[in-house]
N, CA, C, O and CB atoms as a CASP TS submission, in Angstrom:
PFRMAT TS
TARGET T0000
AUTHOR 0000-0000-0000
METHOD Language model
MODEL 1
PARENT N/A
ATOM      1  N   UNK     1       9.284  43.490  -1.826  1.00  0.00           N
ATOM      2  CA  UNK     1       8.595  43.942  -0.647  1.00  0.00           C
ATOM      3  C   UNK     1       7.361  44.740  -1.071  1.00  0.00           C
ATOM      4  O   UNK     1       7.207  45.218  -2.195  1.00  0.00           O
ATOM      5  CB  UNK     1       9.530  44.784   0.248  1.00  0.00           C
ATOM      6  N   UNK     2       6.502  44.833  -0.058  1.00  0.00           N
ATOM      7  CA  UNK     2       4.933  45.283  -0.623  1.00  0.00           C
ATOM      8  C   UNK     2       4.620  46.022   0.734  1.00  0.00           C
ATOM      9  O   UNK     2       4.857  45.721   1.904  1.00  0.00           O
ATOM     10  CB  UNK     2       3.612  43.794  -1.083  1.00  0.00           C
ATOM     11  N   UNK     3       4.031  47.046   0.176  1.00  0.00           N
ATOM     12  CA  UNK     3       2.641  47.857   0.969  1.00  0.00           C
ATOM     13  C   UNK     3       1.444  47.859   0.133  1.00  0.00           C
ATOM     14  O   UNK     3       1.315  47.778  -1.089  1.00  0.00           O
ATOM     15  CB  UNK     3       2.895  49.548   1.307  1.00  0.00           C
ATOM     16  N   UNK     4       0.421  47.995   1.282  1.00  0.00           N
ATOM     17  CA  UNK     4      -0.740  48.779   0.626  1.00  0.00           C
ATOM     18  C   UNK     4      -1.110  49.813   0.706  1.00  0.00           C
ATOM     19  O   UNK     4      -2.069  49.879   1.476  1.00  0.00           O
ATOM     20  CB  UNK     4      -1.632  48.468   0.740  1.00  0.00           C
ATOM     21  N   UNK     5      -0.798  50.840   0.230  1.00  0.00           N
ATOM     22  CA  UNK     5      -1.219  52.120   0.616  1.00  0.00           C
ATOM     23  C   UNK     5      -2.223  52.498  -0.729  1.00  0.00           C
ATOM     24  O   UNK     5      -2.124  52.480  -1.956  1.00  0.00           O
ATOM     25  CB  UNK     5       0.173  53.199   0.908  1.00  0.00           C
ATOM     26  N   UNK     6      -3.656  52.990   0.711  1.00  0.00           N
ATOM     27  CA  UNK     6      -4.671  53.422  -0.140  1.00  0.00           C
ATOM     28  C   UNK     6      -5.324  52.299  -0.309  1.00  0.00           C
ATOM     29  O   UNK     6      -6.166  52.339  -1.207  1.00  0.00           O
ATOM     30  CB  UNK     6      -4.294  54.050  -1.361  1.00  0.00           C
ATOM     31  N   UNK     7      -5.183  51.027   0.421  1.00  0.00           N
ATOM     32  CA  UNK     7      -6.272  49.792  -0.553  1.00  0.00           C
ATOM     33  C   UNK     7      -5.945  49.670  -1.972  1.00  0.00           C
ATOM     34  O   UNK     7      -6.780  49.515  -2.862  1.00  0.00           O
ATOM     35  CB  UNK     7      -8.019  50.244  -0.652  1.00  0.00           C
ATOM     36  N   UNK     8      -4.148  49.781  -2.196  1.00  0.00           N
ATOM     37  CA  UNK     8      -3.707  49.306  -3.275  1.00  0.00           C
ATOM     38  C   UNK     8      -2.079  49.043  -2.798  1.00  0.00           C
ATOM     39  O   UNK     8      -1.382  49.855  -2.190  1.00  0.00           O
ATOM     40  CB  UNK     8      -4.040  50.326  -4.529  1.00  0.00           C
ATOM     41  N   UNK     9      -1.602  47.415  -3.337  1.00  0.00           N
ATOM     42  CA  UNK     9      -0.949  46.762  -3.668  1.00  0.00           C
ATOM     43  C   UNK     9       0.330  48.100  -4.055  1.00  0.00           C
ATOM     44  O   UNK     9      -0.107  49.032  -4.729  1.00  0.00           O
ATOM     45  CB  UNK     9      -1.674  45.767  -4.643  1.00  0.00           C
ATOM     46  N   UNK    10       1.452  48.152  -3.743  1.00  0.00           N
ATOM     47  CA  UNK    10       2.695  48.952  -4.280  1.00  0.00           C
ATOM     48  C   UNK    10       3.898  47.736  -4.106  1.00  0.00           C
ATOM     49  O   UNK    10       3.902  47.216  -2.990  1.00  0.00           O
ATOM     50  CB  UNK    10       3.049  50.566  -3.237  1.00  0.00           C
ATOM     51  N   UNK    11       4.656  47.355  -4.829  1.00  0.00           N
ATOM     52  CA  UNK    11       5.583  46.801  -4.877  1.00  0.00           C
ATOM     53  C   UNK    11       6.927  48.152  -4.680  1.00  0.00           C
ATOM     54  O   UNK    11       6.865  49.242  -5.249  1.00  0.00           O
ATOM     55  CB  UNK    11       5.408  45.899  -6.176  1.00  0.00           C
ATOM     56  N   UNK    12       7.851  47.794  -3.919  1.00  0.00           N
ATOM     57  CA  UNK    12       9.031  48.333  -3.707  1.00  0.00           C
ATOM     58  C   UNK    12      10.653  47.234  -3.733  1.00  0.00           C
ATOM     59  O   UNK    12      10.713  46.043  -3.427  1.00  0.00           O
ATOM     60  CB  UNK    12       8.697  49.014  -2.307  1.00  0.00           C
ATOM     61  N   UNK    13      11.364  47.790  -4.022  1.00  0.00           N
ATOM     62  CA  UNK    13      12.447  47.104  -4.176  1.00  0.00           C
ATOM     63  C   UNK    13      13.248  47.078  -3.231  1.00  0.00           C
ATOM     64  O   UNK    13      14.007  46.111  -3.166  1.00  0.00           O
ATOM     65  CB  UNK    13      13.010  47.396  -5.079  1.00  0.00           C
ATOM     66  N   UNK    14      13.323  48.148  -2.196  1.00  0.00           N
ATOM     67  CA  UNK    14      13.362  48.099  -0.672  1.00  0.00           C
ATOM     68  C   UNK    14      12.158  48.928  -0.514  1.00  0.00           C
ATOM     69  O   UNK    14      11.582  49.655  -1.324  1.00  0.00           O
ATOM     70  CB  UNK    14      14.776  48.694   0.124  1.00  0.00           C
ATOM     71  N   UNK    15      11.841  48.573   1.072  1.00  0.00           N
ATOM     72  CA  UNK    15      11.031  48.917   1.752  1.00  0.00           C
ATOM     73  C   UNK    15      11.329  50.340   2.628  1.00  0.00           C
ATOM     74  O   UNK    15      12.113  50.370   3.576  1.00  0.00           O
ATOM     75  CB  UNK    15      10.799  47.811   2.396  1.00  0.00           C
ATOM     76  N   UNK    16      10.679  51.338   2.216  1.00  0.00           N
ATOM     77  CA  UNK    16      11.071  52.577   2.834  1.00  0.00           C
ATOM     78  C   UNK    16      11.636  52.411   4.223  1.00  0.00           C
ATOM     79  O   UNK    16      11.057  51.526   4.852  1.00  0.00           O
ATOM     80  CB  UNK    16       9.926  53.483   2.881  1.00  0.00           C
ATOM     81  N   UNK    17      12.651  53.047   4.901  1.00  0.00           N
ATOM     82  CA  UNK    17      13.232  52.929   6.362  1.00  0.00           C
ATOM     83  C   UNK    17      11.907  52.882   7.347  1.00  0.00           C
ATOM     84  O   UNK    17      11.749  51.938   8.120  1.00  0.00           O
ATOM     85  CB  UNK    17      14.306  54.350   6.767  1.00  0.00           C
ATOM     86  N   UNK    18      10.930  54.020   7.255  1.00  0.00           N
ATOM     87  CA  UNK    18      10.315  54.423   8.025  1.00  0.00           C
ATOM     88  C   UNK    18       8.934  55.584   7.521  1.00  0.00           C
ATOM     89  O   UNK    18       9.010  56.379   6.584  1.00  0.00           O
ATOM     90  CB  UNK    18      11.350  54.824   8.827  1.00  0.00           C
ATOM     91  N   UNK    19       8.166  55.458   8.107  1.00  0.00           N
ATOM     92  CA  UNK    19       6.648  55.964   7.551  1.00  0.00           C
ATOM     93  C   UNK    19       7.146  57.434   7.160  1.00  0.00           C
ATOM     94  O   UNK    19       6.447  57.907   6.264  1.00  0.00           O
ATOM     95  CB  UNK    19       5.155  55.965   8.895  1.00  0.00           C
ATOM     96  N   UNK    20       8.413  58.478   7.697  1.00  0.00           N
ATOM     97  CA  UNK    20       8.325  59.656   7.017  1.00  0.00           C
ATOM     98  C   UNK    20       9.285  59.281   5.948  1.00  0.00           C
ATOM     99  O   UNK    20       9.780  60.305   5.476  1.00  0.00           O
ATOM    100  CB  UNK    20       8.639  60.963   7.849  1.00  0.00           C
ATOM    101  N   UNK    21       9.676  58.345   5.462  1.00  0.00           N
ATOM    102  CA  UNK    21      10.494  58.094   4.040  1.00  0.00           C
ATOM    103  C   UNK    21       9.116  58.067   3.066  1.00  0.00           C
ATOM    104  O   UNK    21       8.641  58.890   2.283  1.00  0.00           O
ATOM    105  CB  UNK    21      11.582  56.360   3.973  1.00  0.00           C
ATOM    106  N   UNK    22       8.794  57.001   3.407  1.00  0.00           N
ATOM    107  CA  UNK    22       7.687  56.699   2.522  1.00  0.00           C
ATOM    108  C   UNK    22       6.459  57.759   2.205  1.00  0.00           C
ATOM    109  O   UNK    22       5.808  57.551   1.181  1.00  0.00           O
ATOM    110  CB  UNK    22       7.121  55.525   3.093  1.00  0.00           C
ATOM    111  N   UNK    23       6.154  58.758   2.943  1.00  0.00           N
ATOM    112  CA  UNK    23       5.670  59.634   2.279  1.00  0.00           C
ATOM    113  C   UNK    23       6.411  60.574   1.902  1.00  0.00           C
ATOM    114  O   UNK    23       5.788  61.386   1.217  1.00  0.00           O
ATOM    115  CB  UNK    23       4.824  60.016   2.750  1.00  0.00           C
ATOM    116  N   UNK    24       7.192  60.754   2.013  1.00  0.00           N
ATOM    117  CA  UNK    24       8.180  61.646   1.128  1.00  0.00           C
ATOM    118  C   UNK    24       8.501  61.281  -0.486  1.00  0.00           C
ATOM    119  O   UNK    24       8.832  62.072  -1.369  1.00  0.00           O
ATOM    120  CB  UNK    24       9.594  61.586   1.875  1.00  0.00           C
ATOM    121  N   UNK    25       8.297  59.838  -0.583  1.00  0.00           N
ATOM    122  CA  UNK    25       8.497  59.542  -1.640  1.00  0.00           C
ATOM    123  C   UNK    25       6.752  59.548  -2.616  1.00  0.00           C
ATOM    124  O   UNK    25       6.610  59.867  -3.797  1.00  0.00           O
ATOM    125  CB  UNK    25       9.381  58.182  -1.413  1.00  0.00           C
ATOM    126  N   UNK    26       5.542  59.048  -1.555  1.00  0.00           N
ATOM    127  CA  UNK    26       4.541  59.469  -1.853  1.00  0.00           C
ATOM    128  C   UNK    26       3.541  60.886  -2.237  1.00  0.00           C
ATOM    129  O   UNK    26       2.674  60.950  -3.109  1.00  0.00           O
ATOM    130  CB  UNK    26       4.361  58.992  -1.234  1.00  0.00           C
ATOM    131  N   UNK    27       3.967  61.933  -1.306  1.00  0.00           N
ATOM    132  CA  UNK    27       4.002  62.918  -1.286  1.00  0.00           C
ATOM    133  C   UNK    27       5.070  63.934  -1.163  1.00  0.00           C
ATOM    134  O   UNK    27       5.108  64.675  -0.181  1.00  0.00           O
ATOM    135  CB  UNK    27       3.386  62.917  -0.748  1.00  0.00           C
ATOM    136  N   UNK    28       6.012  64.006  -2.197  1.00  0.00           N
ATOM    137  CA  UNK    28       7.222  64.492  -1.910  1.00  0.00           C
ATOM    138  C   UNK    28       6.965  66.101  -1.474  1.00  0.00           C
ATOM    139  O   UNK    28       6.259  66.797  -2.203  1.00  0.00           O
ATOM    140  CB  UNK    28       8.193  64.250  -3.191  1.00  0.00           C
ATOM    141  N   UNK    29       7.528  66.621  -0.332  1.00  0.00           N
ATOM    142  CA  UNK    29       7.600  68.163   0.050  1.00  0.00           C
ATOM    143  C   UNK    29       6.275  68.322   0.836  1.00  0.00           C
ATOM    144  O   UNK    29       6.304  69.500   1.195  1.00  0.00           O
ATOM    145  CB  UNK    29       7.685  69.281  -1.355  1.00  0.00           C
ATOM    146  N   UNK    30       5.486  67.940   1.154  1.00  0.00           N
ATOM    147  CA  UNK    30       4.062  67.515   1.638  1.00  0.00           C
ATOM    148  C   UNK    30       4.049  67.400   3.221  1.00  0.00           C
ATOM    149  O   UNK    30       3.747  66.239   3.495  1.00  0.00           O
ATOM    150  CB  UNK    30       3.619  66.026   0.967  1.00  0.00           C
ATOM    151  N   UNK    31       4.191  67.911   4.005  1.00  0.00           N
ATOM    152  CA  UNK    31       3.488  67.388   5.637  1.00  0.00           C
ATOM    153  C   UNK    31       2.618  67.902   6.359  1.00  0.00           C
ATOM    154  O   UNK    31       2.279  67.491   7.469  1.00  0.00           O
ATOM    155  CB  UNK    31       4.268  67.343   6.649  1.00  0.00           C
ATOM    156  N   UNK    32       2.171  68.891   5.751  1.00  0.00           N
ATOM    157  CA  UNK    32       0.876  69.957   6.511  1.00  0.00           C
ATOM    158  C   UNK    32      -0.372  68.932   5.686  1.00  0.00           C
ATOM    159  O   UNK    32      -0.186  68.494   4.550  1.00  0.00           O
ATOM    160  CB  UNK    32       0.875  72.291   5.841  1.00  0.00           C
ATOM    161  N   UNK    33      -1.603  68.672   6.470  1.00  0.00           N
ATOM    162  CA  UNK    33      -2.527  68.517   6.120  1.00  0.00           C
ATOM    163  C   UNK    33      -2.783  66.898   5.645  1.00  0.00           C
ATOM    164  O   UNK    33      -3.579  66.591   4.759  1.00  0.00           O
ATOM    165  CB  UNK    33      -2.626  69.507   5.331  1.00  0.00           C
ATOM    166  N   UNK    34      -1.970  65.947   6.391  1.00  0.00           N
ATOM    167  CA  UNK    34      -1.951  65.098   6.020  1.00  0.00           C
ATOM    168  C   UNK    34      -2.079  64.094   7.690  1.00  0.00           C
ATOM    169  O   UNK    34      -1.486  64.343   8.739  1.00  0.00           O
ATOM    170  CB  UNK    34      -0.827  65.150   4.981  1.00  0.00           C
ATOM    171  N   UNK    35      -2.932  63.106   7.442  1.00  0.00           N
ATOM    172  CA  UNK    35      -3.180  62.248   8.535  1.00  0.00           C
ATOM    173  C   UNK    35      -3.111  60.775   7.615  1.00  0.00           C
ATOM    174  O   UNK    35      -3.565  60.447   6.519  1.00  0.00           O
ATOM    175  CB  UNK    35      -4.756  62.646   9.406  1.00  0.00           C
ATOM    176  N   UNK    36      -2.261  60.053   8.716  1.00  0.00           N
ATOM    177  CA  UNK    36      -1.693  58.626   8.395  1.00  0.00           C
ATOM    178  C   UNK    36      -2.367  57.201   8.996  1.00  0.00           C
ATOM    179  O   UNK    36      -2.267  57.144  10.222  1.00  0.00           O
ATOM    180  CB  UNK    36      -0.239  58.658   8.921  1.00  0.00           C
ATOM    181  N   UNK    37      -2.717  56.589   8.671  1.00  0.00           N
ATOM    182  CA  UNK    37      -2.807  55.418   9.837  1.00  0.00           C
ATOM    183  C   UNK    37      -2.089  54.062   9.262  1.00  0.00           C
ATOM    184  O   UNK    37      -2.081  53.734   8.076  1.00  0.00           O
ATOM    185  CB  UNK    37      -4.558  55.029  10.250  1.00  0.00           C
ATOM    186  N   UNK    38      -1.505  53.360  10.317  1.00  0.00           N
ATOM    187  CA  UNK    38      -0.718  52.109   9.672  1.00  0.00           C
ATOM    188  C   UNK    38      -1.511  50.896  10.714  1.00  0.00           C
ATOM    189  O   UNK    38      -1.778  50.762  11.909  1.00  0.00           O
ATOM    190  CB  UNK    38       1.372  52.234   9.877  1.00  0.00           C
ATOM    191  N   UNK    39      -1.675  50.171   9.479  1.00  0.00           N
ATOM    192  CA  UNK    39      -2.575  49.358   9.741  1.00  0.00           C
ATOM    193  C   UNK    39      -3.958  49.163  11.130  1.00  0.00           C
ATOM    194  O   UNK    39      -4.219  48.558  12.170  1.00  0.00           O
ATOM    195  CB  UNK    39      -1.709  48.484   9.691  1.00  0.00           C
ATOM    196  N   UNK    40      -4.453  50.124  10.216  1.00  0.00           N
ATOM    197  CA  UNK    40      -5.969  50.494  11.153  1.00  0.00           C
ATOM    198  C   UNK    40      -5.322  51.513  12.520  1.00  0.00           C
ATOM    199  O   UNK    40      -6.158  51.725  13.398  1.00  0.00           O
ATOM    200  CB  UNK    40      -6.918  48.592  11.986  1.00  0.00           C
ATOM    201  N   UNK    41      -4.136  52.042  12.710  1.00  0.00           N
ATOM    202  CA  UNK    41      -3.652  52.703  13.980  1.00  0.00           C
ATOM    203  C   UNK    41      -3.264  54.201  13.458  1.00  0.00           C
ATOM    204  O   UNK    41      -2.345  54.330  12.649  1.00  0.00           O
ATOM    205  CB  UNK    41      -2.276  51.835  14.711  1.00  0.00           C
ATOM    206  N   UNK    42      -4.092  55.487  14.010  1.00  0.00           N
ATOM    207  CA  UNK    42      -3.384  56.357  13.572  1.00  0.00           C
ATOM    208  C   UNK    42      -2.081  56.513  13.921  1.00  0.00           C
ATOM    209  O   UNK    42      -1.734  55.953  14.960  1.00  0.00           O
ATOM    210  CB  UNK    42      -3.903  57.243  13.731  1.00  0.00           C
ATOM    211  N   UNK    43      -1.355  57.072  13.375  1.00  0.00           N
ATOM    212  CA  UNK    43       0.206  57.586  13.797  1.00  0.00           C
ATOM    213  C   UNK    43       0.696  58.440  13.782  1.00  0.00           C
ATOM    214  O   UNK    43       1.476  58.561  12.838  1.00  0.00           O
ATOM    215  CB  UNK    43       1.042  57.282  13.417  1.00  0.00           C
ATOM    216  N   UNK    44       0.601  59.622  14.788  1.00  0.00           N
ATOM    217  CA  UNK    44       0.709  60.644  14.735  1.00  0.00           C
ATOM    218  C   UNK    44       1.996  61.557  13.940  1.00  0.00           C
ATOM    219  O   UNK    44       2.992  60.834  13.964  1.00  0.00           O
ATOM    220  CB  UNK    44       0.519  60.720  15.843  1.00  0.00           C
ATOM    221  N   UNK    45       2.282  62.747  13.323  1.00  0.00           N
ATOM    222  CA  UNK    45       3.176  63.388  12.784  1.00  0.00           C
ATOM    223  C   UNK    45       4.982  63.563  13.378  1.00  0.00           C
ATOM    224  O   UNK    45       6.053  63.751  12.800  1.00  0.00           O
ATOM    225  CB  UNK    45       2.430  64.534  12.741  1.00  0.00           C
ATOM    226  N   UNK    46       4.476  63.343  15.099  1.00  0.00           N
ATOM    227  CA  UNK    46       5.726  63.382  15.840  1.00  0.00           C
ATOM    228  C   UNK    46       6.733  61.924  15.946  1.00  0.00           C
ATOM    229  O   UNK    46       7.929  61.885  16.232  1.00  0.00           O
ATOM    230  CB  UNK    46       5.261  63.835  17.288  1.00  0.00           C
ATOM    231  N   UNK    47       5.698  60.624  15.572  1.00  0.00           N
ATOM    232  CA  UNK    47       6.734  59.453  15.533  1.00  0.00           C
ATOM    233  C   UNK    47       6.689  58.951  13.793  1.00  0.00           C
ATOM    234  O   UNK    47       7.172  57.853  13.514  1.00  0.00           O
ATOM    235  CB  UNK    47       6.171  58.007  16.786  1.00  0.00           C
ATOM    236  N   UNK    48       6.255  59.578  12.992  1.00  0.00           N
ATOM    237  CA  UNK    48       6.845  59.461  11.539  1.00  0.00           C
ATOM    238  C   UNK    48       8.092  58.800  11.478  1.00  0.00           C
ATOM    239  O   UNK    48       8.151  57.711  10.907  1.00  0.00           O
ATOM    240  CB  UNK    48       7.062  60.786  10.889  1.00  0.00           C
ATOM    241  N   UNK    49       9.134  59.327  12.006  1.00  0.00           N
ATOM    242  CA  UNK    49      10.659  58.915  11.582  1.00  0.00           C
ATOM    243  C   UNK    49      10.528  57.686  12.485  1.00  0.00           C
ATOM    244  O   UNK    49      11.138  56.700  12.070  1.00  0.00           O
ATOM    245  CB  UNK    49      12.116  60.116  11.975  1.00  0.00           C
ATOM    246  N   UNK    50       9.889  57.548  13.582  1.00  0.00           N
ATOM    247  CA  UNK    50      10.439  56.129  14.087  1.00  0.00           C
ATOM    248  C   UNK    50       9.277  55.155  13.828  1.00  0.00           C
ATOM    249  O   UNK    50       9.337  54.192  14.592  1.00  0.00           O
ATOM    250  CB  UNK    50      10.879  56.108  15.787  1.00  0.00           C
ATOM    251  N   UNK    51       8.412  55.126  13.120  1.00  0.00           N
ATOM    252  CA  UNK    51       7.533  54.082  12.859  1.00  0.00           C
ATOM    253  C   UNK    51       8.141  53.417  11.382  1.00  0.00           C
ATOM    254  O   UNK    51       8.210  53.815  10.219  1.00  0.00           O
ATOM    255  CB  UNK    51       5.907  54.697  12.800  1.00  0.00           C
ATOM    256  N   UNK    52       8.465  52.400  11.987  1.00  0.00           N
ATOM    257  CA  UNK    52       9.091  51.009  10.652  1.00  0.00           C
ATOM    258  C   UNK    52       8.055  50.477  10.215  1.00  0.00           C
ATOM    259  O   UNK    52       6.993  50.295  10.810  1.00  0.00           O
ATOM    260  CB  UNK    52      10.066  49.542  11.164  1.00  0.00           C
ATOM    261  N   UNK    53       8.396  50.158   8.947  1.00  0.00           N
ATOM    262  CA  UNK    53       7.810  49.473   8.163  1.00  0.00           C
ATOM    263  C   UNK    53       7.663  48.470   7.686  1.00  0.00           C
ATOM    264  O   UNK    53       8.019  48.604   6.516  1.00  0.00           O
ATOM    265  CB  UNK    53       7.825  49.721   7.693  1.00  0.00           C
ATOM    266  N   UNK    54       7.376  47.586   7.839  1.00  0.00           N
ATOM    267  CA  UNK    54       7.412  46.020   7.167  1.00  0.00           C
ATOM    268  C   UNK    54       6.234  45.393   6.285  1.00  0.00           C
ATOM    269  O   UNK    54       5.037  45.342   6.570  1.00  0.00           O
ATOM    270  CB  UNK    54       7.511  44.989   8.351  1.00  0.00           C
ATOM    271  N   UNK    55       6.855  44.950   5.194  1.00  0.00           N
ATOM    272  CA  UNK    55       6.158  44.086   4.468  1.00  0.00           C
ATOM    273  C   UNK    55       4.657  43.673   4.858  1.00  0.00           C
ATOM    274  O   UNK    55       4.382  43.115   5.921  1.00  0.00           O
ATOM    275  CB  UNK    55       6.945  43.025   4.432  1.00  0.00           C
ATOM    276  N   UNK    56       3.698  44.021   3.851  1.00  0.00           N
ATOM    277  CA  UNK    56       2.475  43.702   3.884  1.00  0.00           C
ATOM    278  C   UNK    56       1.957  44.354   4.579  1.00  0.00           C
ATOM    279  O   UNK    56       0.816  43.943   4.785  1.00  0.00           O
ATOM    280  CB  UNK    56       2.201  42.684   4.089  1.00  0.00           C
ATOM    281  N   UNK    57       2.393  45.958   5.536  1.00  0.00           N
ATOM    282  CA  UNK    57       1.661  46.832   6.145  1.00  0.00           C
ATOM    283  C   UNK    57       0.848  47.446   5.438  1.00  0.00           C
ATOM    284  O   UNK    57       1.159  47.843   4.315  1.00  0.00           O
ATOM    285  CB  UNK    57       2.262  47.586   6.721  1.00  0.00           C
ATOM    286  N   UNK    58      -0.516  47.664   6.045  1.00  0.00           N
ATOM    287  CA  UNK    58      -1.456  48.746   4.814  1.00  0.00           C
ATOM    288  C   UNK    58      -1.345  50.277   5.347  1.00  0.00           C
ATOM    289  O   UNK    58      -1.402  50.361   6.573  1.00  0.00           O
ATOM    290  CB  UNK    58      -3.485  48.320   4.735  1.00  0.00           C
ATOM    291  N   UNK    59      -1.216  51.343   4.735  1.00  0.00           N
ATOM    292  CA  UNK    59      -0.972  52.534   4.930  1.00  0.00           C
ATOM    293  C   UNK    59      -2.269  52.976   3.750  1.00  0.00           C
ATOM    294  O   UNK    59      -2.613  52.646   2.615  1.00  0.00           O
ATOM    295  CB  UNK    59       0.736  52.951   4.717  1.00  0.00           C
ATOM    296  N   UNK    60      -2.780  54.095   5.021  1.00  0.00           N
ATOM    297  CA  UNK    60      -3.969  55.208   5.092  1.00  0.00           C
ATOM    298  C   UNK    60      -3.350  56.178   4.667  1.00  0.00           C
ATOM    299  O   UNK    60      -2.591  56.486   5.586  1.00  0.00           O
ATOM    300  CB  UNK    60      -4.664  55.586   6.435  1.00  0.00           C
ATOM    301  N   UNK    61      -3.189  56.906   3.776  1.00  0.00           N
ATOM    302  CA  UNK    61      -2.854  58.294   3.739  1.00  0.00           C
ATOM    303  C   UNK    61      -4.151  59.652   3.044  1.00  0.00           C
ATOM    304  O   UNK    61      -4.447  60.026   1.910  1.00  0.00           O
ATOM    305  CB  UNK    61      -1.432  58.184   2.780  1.00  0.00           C
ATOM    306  N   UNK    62      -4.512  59.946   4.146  1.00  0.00           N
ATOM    307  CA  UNK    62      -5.287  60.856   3.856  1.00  0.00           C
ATOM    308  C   UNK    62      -4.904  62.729   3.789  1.00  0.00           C
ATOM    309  O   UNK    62      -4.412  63.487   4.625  1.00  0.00           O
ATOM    310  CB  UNK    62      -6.216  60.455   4.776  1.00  0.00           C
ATOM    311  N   UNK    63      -5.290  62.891   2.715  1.00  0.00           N
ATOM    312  CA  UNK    63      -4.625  64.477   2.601  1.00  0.00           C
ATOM    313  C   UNK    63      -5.790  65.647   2.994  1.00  0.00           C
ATOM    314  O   UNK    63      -6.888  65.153   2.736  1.00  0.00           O
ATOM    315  CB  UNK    63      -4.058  64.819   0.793  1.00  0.00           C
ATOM    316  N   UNK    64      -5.872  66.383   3.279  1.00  0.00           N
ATOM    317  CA  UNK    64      -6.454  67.606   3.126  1.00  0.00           C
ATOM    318  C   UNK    64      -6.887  68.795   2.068  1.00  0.00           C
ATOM    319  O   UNK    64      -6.073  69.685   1.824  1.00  0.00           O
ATOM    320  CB  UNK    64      -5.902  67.977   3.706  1.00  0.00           C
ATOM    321  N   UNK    65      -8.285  68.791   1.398  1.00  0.00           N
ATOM    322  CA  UNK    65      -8.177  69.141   0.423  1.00  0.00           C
ATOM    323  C   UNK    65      -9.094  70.631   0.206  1.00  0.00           C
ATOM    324  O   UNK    65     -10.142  70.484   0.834  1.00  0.00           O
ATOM    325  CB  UNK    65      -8.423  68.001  -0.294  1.00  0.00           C
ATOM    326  N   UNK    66      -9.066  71.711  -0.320  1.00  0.00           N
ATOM    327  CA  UNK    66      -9.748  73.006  -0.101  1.00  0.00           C
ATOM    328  C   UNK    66     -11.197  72.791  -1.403  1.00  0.00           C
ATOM    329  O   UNK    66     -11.461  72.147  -2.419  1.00  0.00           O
ATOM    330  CB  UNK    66      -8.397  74.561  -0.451  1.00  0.00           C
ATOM    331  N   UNK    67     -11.718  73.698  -0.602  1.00  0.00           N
ATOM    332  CA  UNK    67     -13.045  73.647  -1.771  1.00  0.00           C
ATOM    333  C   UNK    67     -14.496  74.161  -0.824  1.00  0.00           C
ATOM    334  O   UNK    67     -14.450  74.756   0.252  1.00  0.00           O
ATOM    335  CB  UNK    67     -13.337  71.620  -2.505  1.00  0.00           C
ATOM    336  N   UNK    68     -15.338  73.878  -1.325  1.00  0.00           N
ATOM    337  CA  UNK    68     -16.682  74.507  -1.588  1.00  0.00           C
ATOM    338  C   UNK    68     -17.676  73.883  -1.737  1.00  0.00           C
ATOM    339  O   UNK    68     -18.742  74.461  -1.948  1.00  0.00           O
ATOM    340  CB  UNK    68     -16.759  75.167  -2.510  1.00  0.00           C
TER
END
């Protein structure tokens, strides 16, 4: 099974349950400062656990970063 997250190819051996698995495993301990979109759709922080995932979805993960 495959995503793209980031405009790159990830092979998985299962496919995470659901978009807050999969960044947990991407960003483990991580949920402040982070905006998602699955395939071109943002998805907000409150349906994480219920947005599924299937094969060949591309995932946006954009983080929040400090600086100057």
């Amino acid at each position: 099974m495959e995503l793209i997250i980031n405009h790159t190819r990830k092979t998985f051996d299962v496919l995470p349950a659901n978009l807050e698995a999969l960044l947990a495993i991407e960003l483990p301990g991580k949920k402040k400062g982070i905006a998602v979109a699955l395939n071109n759709r943002i998805i907000p922080l409150s349906v994480w656990a219920e947005t599924i995932l299937n094969n060949n979805d591309s995932v946006l993960i954009i983080t929040a970063t400090q600086g100057g």
